[in-house]
Every structure is written in structure tokens, then in C-alpha cells.
N, CA, C and O atoms as a GROMACS GRO file, in nm:
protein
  352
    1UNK      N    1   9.009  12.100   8.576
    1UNK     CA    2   8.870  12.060   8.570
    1UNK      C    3   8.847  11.945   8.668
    1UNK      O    4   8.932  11.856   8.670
    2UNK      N    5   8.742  11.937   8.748
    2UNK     CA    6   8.700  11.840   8.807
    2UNK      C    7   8.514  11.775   8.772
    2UNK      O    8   8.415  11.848   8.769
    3UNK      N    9   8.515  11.650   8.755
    3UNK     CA   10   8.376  11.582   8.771
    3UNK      C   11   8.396  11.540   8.901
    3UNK      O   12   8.490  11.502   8.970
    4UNK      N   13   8.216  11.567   8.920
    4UNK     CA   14   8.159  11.501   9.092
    4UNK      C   15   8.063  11.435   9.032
    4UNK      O   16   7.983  11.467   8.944
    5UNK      N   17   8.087  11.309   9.109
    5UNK     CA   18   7.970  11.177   9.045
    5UNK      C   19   7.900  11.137   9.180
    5UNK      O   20   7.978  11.116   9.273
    6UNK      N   21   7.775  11.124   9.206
    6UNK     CA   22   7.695  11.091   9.311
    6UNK      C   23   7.722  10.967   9.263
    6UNK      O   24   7.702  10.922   9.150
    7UNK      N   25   7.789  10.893   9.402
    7UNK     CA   26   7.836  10.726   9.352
    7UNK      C   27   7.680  10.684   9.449
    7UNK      O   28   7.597  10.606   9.401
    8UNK      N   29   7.665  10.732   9.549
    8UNK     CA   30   7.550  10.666   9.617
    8UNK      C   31   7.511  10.767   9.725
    8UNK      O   32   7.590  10.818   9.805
    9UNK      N   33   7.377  10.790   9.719
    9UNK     CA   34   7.269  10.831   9.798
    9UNK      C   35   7.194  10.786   9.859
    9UNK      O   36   7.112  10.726   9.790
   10UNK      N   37   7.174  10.782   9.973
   10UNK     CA   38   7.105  10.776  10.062
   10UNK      C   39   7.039  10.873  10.176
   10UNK      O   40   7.101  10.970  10.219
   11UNK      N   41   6.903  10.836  10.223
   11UNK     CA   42   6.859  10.890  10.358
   11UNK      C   43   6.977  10.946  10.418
   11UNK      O   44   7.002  11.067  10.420
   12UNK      N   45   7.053  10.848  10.469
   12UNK     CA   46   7.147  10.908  10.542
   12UNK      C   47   7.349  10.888  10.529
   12UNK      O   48   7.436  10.888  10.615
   13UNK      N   49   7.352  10.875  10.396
   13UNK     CA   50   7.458  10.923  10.358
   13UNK      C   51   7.510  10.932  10.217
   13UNK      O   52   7.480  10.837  10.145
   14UNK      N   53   7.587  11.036  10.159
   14UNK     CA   54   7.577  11.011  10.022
   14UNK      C   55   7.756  10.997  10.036
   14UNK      O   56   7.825  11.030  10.132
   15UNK      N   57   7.799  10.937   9.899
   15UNK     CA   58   7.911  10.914   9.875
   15UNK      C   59   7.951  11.022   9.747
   15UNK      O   60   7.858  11.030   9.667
   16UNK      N   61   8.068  11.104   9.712
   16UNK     CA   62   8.090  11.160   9.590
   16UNK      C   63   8.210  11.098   9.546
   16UNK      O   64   8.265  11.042   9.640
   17UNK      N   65   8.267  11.088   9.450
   17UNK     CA   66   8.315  11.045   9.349
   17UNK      C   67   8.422  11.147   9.284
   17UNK      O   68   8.353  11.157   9.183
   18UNK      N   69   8.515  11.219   9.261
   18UNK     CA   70   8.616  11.272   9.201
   18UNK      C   71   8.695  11.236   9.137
   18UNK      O   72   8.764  11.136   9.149
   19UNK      N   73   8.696  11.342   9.032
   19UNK     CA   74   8.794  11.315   8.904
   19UNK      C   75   8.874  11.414   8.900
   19UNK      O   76   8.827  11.503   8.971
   20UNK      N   77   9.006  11.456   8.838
   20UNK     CA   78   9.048  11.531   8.804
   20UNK      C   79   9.140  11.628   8.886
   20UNK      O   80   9.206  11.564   8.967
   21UNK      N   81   9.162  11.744   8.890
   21UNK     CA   82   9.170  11.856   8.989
   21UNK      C   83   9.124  11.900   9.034
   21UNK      O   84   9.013  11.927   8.988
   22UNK      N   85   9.158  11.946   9.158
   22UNK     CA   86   9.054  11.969   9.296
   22UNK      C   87   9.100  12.138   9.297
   22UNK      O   88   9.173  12.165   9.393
   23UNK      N   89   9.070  12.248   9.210
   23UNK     CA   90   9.171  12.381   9.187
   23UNK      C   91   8.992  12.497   9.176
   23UNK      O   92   8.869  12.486   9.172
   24UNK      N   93   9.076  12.574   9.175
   24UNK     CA   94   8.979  12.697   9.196
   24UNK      C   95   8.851  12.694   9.210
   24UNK      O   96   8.811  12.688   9.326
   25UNK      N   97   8.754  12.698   9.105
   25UNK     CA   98   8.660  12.754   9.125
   25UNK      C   99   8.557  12.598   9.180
   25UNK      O  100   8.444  12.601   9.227
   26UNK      N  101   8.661  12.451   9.150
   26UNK     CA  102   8.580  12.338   9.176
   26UNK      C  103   8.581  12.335   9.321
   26UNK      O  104   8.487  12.278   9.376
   27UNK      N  105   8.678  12.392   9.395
   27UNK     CA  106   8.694  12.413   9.541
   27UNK      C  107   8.555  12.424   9.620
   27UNK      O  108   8.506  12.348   9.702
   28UNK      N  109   8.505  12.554   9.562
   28UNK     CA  110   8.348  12.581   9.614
   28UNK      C  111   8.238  12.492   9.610
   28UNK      O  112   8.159  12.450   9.695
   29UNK      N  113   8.255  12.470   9.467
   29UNK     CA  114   8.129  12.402   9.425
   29UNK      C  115   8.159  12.257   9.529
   29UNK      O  116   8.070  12.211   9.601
   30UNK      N  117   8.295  12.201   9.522
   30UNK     CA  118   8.290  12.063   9.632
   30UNK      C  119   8.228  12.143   9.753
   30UNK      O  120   8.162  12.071   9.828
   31UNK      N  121   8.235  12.276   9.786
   31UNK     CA  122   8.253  12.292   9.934
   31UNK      C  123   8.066  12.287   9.933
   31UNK      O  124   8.009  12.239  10.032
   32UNK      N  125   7.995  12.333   9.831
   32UNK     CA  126   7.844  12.339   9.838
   32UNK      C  127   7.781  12.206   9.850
   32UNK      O  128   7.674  12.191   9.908
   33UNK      N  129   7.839  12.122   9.803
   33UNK     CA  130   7.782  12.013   9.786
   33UNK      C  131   7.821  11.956   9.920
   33UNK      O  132   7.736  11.924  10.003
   34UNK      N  133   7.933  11.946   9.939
   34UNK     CA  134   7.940  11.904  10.096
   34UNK      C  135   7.877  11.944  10.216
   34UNK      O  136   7.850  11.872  10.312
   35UNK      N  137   7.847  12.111  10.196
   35UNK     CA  138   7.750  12.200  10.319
   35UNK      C  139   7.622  12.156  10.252
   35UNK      O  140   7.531  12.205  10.318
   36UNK      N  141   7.583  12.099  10.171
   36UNK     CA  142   7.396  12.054  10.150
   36UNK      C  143   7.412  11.963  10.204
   36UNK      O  144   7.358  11.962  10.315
   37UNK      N  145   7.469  11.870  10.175
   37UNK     CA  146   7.475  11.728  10.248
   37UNK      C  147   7.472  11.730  10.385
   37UNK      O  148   7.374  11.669  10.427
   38UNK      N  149   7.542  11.775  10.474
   38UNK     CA  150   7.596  11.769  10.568
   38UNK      C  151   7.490  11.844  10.658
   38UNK      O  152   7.491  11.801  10.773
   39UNK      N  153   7.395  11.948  10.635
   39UNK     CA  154   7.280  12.041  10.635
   39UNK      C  155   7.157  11.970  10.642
   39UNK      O  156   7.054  11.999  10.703
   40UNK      N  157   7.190  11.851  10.555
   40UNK     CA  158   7.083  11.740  10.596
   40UNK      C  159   7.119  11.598  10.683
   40UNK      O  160   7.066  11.488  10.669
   41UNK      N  161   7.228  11.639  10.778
   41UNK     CA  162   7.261  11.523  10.883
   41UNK      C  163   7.298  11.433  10.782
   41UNK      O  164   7.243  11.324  10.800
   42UNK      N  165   7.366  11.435  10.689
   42UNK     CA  166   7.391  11.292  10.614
   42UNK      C  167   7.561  11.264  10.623
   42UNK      O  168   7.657  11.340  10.608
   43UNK      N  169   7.554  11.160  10.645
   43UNK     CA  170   7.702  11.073  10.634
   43UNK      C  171   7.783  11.128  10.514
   43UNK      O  172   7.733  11.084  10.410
   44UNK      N  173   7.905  11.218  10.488
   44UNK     CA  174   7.923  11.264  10.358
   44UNK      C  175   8.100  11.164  10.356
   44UNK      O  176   8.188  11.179  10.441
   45UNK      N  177   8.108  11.081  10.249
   45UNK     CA  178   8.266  11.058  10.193
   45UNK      C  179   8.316  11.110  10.036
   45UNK      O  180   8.229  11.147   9.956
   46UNK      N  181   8.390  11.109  10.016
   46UNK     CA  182   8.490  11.164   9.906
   46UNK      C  183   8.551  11.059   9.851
   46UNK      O  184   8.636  10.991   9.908
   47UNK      N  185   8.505  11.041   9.727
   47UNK     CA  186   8.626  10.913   9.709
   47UNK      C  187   8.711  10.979   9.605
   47UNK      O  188   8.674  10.994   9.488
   48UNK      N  189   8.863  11.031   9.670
   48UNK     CA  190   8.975  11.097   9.590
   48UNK      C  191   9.044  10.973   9.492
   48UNK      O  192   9.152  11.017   9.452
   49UNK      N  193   9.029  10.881   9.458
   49UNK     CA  194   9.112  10.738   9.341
   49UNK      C  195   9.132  10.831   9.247
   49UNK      O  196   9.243  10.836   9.195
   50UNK      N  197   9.057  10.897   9.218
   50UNK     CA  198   9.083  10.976   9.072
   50UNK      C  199   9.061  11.094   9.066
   50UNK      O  200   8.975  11.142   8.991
   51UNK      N  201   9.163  11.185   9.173
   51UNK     CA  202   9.210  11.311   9.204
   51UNK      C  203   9.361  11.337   9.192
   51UNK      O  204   9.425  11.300   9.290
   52UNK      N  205   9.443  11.402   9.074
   52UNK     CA  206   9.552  11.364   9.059
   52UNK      C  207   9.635  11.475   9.157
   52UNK      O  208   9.743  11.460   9.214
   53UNK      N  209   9.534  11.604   9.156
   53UNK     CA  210   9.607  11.753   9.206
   53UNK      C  211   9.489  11.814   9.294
   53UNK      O  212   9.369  11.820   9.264
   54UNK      N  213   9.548  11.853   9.399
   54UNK     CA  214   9.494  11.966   9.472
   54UNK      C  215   9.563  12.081   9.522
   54UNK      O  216   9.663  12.071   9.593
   55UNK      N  217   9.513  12.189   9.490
   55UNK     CA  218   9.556  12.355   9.526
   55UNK      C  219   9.538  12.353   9.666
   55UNK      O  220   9.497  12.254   9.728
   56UNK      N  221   9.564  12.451   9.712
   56UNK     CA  222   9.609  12.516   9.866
   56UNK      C  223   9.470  12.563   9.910
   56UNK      O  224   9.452  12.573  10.032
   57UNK      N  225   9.384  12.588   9.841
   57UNK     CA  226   9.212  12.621   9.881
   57UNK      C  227   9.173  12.448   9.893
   57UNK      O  228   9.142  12.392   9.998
   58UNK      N  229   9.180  12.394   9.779
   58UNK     CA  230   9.153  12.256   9.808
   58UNK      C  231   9.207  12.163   9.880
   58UNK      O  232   9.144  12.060   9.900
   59UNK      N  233   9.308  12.177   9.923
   59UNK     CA  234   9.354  12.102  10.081
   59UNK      C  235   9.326  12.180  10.180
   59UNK      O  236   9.353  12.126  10.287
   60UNK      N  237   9.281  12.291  10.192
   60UNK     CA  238   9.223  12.348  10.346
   60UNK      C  239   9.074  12.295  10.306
   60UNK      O  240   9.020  12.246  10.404
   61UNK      N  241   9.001  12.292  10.202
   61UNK     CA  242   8.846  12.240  10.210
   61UNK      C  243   8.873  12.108  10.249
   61UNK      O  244   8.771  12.067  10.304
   62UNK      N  245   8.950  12.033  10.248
   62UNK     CA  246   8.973  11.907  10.261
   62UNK      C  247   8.979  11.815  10.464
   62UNK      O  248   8.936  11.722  10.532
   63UNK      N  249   9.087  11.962  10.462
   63UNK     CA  250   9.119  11.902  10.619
   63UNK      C  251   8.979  11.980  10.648
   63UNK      O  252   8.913  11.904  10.719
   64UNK      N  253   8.899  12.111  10.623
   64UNK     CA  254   8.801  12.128  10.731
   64UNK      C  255   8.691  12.057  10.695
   64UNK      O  256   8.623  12.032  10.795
   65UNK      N  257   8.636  12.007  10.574
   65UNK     CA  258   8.582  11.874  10.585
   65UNK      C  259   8.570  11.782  10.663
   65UNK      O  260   8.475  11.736  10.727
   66UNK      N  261   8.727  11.746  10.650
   66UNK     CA  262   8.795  11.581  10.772
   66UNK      C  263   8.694  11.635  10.920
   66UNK      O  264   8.620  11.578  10.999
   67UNK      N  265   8.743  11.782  10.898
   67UNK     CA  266   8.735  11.806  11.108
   67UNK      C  267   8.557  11.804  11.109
   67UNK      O  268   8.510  11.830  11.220
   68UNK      N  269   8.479  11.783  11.027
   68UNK     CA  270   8.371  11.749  11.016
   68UNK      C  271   8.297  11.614  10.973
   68UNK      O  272   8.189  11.591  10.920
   69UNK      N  273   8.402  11.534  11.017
   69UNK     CA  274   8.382  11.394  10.983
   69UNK      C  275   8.316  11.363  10.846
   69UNK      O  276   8.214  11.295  10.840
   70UNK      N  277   8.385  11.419  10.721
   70UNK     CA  278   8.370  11.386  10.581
   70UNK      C  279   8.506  11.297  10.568
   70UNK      O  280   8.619  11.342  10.584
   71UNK      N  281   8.463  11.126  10.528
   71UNK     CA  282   8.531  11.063  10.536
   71UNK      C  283   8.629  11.061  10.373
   71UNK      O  284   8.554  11.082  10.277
   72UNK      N  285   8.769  11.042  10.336
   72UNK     CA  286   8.827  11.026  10.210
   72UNK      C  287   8.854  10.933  10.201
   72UNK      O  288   8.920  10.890  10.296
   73UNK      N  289   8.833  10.862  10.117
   73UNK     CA  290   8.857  10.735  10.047
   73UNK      C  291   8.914  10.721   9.949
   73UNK      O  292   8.879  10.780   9.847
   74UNK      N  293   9.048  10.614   9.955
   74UNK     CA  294   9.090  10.595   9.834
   74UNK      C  295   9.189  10.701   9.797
   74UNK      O  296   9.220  10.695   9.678
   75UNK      N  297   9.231  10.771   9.847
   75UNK     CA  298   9.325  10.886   9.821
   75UNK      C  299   9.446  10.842   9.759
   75UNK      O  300   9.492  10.748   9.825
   76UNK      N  301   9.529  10.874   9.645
   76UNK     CA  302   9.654  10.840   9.640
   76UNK      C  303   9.743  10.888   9.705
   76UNK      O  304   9.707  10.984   9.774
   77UNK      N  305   9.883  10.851   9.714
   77UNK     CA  306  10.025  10.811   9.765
   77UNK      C  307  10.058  11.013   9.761
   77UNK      O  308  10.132  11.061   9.847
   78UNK      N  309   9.995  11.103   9.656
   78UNK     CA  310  10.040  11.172   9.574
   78UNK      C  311   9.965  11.287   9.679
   78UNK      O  312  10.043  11.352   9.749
   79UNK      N  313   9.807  11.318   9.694
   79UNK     CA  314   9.754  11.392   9.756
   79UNK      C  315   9.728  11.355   9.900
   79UNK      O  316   9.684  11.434   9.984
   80UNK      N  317   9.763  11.201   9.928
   80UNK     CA  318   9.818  11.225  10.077
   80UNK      C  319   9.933  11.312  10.134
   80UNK      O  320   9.942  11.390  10.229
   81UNK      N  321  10.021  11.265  10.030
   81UNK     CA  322  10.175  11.377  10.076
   81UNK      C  323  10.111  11.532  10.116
   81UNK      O  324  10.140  11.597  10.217
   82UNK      N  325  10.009  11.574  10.001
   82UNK     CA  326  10.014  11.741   9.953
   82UNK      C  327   9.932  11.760  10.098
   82UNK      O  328   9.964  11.854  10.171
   83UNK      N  329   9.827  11.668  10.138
   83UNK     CA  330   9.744  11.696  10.250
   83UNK      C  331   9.841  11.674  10.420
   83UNK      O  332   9.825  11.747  10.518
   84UNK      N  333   9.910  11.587  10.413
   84UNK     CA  334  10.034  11.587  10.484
   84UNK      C  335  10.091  11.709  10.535
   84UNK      O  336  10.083  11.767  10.643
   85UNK      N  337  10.168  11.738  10.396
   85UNK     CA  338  10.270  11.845  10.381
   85UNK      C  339  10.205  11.963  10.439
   85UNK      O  340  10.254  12.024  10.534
   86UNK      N  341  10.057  12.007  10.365
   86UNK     CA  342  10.014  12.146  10.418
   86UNK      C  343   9.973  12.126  10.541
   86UNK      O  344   9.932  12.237  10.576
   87UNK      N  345   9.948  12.002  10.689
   87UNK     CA  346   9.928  12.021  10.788
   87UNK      C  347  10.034  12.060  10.896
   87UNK      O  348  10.014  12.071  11.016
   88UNK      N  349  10.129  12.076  10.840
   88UNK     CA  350  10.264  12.054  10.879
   88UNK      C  351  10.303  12.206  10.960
   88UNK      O  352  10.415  12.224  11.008
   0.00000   0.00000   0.00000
């Protein structure tokens, strides 16, 4: 299970907030919320602090995010490795 918390909105950039696991079907729904945002020219970051796991769909939404300048914040020691590891 994952929660997405709109930490802050703005004109021109919003921040989201994550909890939990980043696994199947939450994969999309991050990926929608990121293509609205982003659809409206807005500054999009991720703040992963409280993302313990991510699946193999959710680290490819992740790096093609990055390659779209969606900034991560706050990531732990744990899903840096996994995002690491799968660029490898």
C-alpha cells in the first residue's frame, strides 16, 4: 500500500509526499499524478523519507521521472541501493 500526500502546491510546482510501498497498481496512479503535473509545466518532487520498498515497475517510473527532471528527496540508504542496483 502506498499514501500520496500533496505536501505543497503551487502555480508552479507541487511537491508529493510518500508512504509506504511503491508496488503495483500504486506505480500508475504515482505515474498519473506525475503526467498531470508535469502537463501543467509544474516543478514536480517526490519526497521518498517514507518509502520503505520499491518493485521493478516502480524503479523504472522512478528513473523515467528523474530523466524528466522530477526531483527525489529524502530517499533512504535502502531505495537508493534498489534505484542504483537496477541502473546498473
Amino acid at each position: 500500500m502506498l499514501k500520496i500526500s500533496i505536501i505543497n502546491d503551487s502555480d508552479q510546482a507541487i511537491e508529493l509526499q510518500l508512504e509506504g510501498k511503491l508496488v503495483g497498481p500504486w506505480v500508475e496512479e504515482l505515474r498519473k499524478l506525475s503526467d498531470e503535473a508535469l502537463s501543467l509545466q509544474k516543478n514536480v518532487s517526490l519526497d521518498l523519507a517514507k518509502v520503505w520498498f520499491v518493485d521493478s515497475r516502480g524503479v523504472t517510473l522512478l528513473h523515467n521521472l528523474a530523466k524528466r527532471q522530477v526531483s527525489e528527496l529524502n530517499c533512504s540508504q535502502f531505495v537508493s541501493q534498489q534505484l542504483k542496483e537496477a541502473a546498473q
